[in-house]
C-alpha positions in Angstrom: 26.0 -41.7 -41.5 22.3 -41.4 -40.0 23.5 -43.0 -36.8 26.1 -39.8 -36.4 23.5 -37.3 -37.8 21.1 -38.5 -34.8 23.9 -38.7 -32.3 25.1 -34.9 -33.1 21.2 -34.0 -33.1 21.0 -35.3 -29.9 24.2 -33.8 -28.3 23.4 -30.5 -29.4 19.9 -30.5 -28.1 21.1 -32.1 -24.9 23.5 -28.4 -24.8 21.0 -26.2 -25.4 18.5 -27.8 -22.6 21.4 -27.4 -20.4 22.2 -24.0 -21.4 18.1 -23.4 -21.3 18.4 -24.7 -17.7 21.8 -22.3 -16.8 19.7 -19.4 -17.8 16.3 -20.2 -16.1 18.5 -20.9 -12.9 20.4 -17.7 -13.1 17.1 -16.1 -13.8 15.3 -17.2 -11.1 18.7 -16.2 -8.5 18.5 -12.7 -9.6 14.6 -12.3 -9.3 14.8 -13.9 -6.2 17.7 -11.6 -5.1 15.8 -8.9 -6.3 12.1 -9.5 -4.7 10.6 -9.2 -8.7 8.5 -12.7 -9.0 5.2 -10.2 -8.9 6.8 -9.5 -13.0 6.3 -12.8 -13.5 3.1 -13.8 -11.9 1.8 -10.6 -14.1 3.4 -11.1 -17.0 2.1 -14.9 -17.2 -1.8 -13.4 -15.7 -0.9 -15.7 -12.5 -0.7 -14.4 -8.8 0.7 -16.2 -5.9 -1.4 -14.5 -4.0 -3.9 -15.6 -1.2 -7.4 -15.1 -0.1 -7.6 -14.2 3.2 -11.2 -15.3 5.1 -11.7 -12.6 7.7 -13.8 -14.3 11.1 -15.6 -10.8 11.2 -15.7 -9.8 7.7 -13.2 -6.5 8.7 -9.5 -6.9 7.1 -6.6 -4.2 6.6 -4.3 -4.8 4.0 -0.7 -3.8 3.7 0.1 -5.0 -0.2 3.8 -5.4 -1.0 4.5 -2.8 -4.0 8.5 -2.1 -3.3 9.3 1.5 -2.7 6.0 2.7 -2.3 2.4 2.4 -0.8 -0.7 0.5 -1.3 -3.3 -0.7 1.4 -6.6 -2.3 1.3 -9.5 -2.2 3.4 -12.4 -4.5 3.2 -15.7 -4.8 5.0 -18.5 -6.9 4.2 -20.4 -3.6 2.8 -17.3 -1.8 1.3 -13.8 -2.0 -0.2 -11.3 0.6 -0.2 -8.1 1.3 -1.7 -5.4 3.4 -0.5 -2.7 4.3 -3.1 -1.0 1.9 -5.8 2.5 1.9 -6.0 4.4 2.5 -8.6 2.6 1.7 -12.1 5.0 -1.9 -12.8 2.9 -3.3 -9.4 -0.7 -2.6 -11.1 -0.6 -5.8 -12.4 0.2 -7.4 -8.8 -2.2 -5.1 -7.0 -4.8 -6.1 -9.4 -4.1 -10.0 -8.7 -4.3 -8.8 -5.1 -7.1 -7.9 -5.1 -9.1 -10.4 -7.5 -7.4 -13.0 -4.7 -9.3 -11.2 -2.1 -12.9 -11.1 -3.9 -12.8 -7.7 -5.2 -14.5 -7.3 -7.8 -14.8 -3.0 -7.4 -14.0 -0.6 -6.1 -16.3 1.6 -3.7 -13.8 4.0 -2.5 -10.2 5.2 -3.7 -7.7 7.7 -1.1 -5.0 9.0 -3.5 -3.0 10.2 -0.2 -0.7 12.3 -2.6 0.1 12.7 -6.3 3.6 11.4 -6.5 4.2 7.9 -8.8 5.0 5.5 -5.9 1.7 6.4 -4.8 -0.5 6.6 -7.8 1.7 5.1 -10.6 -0.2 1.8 -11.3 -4.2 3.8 -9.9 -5.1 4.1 -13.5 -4.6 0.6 -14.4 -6.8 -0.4 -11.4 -9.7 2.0 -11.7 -9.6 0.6 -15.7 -9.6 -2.7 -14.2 -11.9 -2.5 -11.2 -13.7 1.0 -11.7 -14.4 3.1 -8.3 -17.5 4.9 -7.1 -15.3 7.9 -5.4 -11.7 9.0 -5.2 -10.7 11.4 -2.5 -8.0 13.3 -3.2 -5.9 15.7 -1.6 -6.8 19.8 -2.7 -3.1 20.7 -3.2 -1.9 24.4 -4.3 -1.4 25.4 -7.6 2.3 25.2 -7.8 2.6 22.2 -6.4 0.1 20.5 -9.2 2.0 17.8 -10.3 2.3 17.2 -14.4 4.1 13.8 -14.5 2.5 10.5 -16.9 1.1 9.2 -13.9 -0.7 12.0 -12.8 -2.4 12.2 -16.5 -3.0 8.8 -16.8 -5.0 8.8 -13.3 -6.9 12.1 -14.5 -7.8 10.1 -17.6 -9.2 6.9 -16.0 -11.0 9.2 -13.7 -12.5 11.1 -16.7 -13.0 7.6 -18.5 -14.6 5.8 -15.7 -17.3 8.6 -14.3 -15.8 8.6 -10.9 -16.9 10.9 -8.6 -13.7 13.1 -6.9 -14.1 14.3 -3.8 -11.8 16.7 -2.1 -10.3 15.6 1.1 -11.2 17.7 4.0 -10.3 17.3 7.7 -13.3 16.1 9.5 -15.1 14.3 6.8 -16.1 10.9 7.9 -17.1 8.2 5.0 -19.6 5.2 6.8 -18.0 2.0 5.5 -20.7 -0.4 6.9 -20.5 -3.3 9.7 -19.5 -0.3 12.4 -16.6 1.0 10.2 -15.7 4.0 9.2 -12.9 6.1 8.1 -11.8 9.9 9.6 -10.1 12.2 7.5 -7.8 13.8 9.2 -5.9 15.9 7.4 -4.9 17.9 5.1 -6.4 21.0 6.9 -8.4 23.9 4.5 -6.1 26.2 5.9 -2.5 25.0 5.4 -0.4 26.1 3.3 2.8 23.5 2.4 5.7 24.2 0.6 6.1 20.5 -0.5 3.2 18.1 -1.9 4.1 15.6 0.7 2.7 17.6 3.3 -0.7 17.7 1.6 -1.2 13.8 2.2 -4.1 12.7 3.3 -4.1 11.3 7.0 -6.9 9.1 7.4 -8.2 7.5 10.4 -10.1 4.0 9.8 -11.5 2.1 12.8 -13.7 -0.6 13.3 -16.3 -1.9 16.3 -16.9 -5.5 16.9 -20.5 -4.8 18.1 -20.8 -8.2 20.0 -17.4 -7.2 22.0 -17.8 -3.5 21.9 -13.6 -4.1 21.2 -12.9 -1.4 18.3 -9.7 -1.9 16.4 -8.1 1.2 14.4 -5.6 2.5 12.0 -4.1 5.4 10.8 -3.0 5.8 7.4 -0.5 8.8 6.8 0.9 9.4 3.0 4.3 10.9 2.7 3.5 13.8 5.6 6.6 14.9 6.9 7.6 16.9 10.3 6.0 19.8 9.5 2.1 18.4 8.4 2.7 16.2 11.7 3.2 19.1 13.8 -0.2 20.8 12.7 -2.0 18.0 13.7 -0.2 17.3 17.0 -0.7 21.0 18.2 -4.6 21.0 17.1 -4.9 18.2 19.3 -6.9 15.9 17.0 -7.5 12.2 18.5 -4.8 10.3 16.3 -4.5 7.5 18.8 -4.4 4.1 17.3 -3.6 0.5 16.9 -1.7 0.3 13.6 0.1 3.1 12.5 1.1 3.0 8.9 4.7 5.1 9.3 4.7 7.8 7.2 7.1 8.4 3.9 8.3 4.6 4.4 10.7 5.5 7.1 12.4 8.7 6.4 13.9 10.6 8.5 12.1 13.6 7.9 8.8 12.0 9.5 7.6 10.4 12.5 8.8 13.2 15.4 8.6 11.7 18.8 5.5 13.5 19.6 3.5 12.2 16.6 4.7 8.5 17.4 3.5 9.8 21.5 0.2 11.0 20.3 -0.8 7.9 18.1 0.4 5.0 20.9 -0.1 2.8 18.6 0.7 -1.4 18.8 2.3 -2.1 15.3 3.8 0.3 12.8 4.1 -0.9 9.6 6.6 0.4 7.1 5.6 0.1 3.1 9.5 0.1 1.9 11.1 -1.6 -1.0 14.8 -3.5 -0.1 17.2 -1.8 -1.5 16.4 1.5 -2.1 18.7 3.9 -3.0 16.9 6.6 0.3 18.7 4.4 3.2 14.6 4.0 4.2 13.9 3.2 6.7 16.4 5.4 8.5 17.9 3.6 11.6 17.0 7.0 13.5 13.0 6.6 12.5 13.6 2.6 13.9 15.2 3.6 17.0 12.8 5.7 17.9 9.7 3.6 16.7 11.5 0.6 18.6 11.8 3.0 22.0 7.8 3.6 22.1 6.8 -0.4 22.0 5.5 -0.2 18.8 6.2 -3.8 16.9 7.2 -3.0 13.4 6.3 -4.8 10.3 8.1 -3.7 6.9 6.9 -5.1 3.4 10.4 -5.6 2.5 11.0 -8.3 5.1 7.5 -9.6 5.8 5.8 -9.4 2.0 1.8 -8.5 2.4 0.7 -7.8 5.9 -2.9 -8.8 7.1 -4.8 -7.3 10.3 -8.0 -9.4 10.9 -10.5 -6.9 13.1 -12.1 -9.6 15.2 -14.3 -9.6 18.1 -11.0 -10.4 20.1 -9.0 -7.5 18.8 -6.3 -7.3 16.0 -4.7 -10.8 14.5 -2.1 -10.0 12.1 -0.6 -12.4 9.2 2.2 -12.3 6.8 2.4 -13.6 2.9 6.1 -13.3 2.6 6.6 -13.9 -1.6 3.1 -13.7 -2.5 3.1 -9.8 -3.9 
């Protein structure tokens, strides 16, 4: 009788390790259908990401966050943060970053107040703190009063941060012959939608011993009508990495804002599906007819720039968000 007890014992433990095994296999298809192992790496406190060693101490980050934006710029003086992504990526961004040495935070750019932006900022600044946060001055109506934007207001509050208002023309001396532009929003525009109030920032580096300057322009959610105000003032917007605005809509990137920024790369911060067609096939085209090599999160994970002596080396970390 104890022979059969163990036997049964044994087949019934035998079907649950196979049913355990039918689950965790049909688990891991649909997170790896679905791009979502950055859940897992957070929800266990693990990252698969990797340090990157920079041969001039100058890097640009493009971090993986889905349907939304988050860069990272680091010099051997400074590190600064550009957006978060939505607020179930904090937990990736902030494995990110501990990957890359940061250990704080000496400048935030909220480019805009909308969640896939800012969802997950309040989690980092608990996490990392942050000396300043520029922000966009948007008007009244257009003050957003989502979870998000309180919970970013509160770790603000919380942390002592100093805000600063984002003014075209302000320039922000981030060490080792960096430094970042603002370069929009203008004091006197006046925007029916919040997107237009992004902050366009300009951030461009010198290799002193090559005199070979690498640069990047960072540009929100700005749609037609924001790029149009800075096309016709005739700012200087040229540069080599362009970081396509609203993640490939079609209400962005006119031909004569792609002209005017001639840039190398563009790189789109999109999550695969999304349920806004982004990128539009229309932006691509005509991205694709101005030589500009593009490089989407969705299809390449994290994108690295390395600002070297010999200009701009870019790498991918496909999986490691």
């Amino acid at each position: 009788m104890q022979k059969g007890n163990t036997q049964a014992r044994k087949s019934v433990k035998n079907k649950a390790v196979l049913a355990l095994l039918g689950i965790v296999a049909a688990v891991s298809v649909f997170i790896t259908a679905n791009g979502r192992w950055h859940e897992i790496y957070s929800f266990f406190g693990l990252s698969g990401n990797k340090a990157f060693a920079s041969s001039d101490g100058v890097s640009v980050h493009f971090i993986d966050v889905g349907q939304g934006d988050c860069a990272l710029i680091i010099t051997p003086e400074n590190n600064l943060l550009i957006d978060s992504g939505e607020r179930e990526y904090s937990g990736a961004v902030i494995n990110y970053l501990r990957a890359q040495g940061v250990r704080k935070l000496d400048f935030i750019i909220v480019s805009h107040p909308h969640s896939d932006h800012i969802g997950g900022m309040g989690n980092i600044i608990n996490e990392f703190g942050a000396d300043r946060i520029i922000m966009p001055r948007v008007s009244e109506a257009l003050i957003p009063t989502t979870t998000a934007f309180e919970r970013l207001l509160d770790s603000i509050s919380n942390s002592g941060t100093e805000v600063i208002w984002a003014e075209s023309g302000m320039i922000f001396d981030l060490g080792n012959n960096s430094r970042l532009e603002v370069i929009a929003p203008f004091s006197d525009s006046e925007y029916e939608k919040l997107n237009d109030y992004s902050i366009v920032a300009k951030f461009t580096h010198t290799a002193e011993e090559a005199s070979v300057s690498s640069s990047f322009l960072f540009t929100g959610d700005i749609e037609s009508i924001a790029e149009n105000d800075i096309t016709d003032r005739e700012i200087d917007i040229r540069a080599d990495v362009l970081h396509v605005a609203h993640h490939g809509s079609l209400t962005s990137s006119t031909a004569k804002f792609l002209n005017m920024v001639s840039g190398r790369y563009a790189v789109i911060s999109v999550g695969s599906p999304n349920s806004y067609n982004h990128p539009r096939d229309e932006v691509l085209n005509r991205i694709e007819r101005r030589d500009y090599e593009i490089l989407r999160t969705d299809l390449h994970g994290n994108i690295v720039f390395d600002c070297t002596a010999g200009g701009l080396s870019v790498y991918v970390q496909k999986g490691n968000a």
